[in-house]
N, CA and C of each residue as an Amber inpcrd file, in Angstrom:
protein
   270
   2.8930000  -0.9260000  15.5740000   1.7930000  -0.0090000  15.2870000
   1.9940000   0.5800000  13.8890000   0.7390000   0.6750000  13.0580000
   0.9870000   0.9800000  11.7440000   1.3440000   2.7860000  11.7170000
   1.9930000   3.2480000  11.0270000   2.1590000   4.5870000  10.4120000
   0.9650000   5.0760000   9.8400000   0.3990000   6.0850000  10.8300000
  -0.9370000   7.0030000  10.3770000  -0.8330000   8.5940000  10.4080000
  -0.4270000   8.8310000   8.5490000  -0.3330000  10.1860000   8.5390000
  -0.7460000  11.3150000   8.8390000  -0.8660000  12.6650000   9.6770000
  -1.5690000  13.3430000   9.9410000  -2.4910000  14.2140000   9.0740000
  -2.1490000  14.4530000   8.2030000  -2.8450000  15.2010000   7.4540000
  -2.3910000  15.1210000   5.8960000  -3.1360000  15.5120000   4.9270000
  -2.6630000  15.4870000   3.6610000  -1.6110000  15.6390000   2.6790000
  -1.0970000  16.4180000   3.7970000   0.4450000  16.9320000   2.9970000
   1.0890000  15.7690000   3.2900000   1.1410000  14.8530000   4.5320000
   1.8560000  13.8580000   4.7840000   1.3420000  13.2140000   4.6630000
   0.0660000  12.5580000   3.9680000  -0.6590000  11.4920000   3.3580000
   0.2040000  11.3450000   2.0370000   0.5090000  12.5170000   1.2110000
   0.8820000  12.2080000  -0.0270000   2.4670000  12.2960000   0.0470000
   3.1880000  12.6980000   0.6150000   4.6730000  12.4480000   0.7500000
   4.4910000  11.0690000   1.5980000   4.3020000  10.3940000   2.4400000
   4.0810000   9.4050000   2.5050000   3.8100000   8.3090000   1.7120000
   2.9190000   8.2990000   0.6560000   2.9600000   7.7720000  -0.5980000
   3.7230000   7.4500000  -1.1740000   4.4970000   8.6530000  -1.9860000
   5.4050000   8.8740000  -2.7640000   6.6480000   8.3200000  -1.9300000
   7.2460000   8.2230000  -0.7680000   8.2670000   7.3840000  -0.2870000
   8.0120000   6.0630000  -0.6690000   6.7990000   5.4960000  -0.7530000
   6.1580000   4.3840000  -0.9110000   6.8070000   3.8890000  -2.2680000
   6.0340000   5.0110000  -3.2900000   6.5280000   4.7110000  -4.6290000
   8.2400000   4.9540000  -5.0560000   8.6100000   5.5590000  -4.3800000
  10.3450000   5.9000000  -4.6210000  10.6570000   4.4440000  -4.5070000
  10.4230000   4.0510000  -2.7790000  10.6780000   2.3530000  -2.4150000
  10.7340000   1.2740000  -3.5700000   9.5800000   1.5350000  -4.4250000
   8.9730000   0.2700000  -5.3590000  10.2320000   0.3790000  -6.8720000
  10.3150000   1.8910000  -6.5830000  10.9030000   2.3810000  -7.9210000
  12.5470000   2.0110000  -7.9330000  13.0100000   2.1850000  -6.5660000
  14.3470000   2.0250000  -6.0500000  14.3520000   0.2340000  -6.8780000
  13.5670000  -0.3120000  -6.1970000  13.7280000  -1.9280000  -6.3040000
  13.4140000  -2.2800000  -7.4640000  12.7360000  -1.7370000  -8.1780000
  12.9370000  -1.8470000  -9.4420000  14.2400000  -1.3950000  -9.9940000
  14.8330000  -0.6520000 -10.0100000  16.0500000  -0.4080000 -10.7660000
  17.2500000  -1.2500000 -10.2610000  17.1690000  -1.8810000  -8.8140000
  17.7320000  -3.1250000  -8.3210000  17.6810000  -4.2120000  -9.1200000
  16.5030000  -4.1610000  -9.3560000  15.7650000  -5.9170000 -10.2700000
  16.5660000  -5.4580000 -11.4440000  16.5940000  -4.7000000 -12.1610000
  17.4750000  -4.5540000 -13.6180000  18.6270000  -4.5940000 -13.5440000
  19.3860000  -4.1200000 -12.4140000  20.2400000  -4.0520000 -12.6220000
  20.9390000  -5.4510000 -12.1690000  20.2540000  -6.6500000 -11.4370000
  21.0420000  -7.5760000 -11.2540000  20.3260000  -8.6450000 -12.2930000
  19.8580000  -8.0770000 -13.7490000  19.0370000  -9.1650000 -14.3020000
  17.9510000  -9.9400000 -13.7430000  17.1340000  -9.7300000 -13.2330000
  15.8040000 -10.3400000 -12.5920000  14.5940000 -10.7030000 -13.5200000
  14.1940000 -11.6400000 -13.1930000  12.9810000 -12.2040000 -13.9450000
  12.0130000 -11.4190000 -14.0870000  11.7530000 -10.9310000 -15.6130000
  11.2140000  -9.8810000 -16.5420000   9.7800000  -9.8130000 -15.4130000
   9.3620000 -10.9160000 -15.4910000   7.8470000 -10.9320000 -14.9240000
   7.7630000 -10.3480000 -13.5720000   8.8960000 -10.5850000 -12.8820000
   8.8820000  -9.9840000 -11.4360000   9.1060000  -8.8580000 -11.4850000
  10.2460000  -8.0190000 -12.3960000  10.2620000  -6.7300000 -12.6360000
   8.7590000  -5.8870000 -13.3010000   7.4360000  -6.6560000 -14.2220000
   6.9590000  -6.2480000 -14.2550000   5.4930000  -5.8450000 -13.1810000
   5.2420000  -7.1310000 -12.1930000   4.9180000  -7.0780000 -11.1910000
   5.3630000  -5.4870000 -10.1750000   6.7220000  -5.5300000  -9.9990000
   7.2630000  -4.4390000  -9.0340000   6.7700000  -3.0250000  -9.8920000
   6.8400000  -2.7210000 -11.2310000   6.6490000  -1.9010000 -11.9790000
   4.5230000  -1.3830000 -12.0880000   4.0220000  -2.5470000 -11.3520000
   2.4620000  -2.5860000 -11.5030000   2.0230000  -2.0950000 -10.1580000
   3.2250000  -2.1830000  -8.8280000   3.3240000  -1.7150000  -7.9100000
   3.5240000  -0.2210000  -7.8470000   4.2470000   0.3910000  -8.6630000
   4.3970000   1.9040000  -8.5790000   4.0260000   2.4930000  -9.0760000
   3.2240000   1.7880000 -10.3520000   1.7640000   2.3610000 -11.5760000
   0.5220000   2.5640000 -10.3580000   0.3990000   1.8320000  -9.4410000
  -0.6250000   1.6590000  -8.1830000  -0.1600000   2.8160000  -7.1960000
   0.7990000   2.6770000  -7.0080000   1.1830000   3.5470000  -5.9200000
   1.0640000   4.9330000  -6.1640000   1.3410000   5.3840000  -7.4390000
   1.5070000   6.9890000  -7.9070000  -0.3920000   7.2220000  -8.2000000
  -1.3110000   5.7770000  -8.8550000  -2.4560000   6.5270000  -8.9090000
  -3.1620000   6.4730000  -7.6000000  -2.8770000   5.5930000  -6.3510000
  -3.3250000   6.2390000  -4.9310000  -2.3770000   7.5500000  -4.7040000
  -1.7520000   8.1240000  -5.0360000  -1.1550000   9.2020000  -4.5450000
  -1.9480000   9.9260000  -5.3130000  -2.3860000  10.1490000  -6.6380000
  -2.9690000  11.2520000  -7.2520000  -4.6560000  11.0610000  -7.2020000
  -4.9520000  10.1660000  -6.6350000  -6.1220000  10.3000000  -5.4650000
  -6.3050000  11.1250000  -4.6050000  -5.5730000  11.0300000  -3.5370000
  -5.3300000  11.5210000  -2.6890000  -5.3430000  13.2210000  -2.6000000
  -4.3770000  13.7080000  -4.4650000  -3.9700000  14.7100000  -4.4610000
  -5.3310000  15.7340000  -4.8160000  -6.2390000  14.8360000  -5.6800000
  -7.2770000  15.3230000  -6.2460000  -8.8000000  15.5050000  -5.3810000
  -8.6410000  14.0810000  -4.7380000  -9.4430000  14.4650000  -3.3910000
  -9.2200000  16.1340000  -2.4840000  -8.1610000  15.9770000  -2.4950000
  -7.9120000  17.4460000  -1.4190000  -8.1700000  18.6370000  -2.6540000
  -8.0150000  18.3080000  -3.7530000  -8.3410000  19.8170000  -4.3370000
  -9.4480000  19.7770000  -4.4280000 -10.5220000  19.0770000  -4.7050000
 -11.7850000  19.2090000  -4.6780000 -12.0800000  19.3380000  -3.3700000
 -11.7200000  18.9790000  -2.2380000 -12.4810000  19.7510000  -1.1530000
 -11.7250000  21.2830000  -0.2560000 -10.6590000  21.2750000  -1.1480000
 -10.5340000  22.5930000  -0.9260000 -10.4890000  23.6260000  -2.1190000
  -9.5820000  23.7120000  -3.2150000  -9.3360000  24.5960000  -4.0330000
 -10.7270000  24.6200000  -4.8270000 -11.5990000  23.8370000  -5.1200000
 -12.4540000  23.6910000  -5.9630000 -14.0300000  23.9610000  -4.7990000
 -13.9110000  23.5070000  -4.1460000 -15.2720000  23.6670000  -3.4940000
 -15.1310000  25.7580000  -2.6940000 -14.2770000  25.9020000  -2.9590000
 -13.8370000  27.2550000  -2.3520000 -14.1560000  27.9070000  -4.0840000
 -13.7880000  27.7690000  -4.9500000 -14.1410000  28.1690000  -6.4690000
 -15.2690000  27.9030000  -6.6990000 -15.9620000  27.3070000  -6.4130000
 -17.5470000  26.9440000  -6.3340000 -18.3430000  28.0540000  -5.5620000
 -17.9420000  28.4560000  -4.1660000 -18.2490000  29.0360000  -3.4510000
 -18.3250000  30.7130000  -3.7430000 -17.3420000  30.9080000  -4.8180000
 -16.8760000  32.7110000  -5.2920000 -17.8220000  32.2240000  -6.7040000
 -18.5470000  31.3750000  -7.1970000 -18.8690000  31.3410000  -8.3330000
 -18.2200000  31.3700000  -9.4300000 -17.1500000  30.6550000  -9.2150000
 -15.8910000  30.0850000 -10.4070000 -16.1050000  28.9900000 -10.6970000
 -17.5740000  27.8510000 -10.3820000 -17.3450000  26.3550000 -10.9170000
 -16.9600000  26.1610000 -12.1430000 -17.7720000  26.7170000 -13.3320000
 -16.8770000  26.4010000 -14.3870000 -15.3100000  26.2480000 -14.8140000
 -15.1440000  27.4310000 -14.1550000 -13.2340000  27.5640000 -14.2640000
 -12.5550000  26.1720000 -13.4600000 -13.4650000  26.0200000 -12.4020000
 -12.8090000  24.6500000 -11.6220000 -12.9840000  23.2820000 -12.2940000
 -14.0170000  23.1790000 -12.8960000 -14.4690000  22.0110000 -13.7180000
 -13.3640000  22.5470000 -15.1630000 -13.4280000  23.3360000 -15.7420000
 -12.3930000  23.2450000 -16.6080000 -10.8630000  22.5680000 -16.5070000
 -10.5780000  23.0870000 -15.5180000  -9.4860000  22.7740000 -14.8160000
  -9.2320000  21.5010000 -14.6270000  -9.9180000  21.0430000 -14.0910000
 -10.1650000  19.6470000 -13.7280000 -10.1590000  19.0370000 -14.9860000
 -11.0300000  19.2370000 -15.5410000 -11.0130000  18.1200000 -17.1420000
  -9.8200000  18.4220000 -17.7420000  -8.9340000  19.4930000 -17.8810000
  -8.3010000  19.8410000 -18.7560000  -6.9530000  18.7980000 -18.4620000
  -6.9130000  18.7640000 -16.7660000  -5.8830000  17.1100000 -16.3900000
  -6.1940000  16.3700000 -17.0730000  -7.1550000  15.9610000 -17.2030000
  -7.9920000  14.2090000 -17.0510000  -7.7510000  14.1960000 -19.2660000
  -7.9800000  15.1960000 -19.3830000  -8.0190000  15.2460000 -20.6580000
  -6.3980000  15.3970000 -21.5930000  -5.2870000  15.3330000 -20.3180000
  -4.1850000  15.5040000 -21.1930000  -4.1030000  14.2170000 -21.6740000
  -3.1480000  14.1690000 -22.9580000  -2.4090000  13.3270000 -23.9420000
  -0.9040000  13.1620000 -23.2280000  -0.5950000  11.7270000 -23.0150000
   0.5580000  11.5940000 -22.1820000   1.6990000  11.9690000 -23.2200000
């Protein structure tokens, strides 16, 4: 039977074990010399895995922290907020 998280908090720690997993085996693959391409494969796996996790994370703030800021008449401040992520420089 598959693993079905209960709720959000364990939707996204769930994840993130996911991505630790991918990340672990990646530092396996380097460290026993592994074929570049397969290490970059495993590495396209935890680029995937962290942006379903920050799905996940952003979904729940918009239906809670933000639709509740909407509600007191703070949308702007929430939409700021929001872009001001989307808008960082890595």
């Amino acid at each position: 039977m598959a693993y079905r998280p209960k709720d959000t908090q364990e939707r996204i720690y769930h994840r993130l074990r996911i991505t630790k997993g991918h990340l672990e085996k990646i530092m396996k693959m380097v460290q026993e010399d592994a074929y570049c391409i397969d290490v970059l494969h495993q590495m396209q796996a935890v680029e995937s895995a962290l942006k379903q996790t920050s799905n996940v994370v952003l979904e729940n703030h918009l239906q809670t922290c933000v639709s509740d800021a909407i509600r007191k008449g703070k949308d702007k401040e929430a939409i700021a907020e929001i872009m001001q992520v989307f808008n960082k420089k890595s």
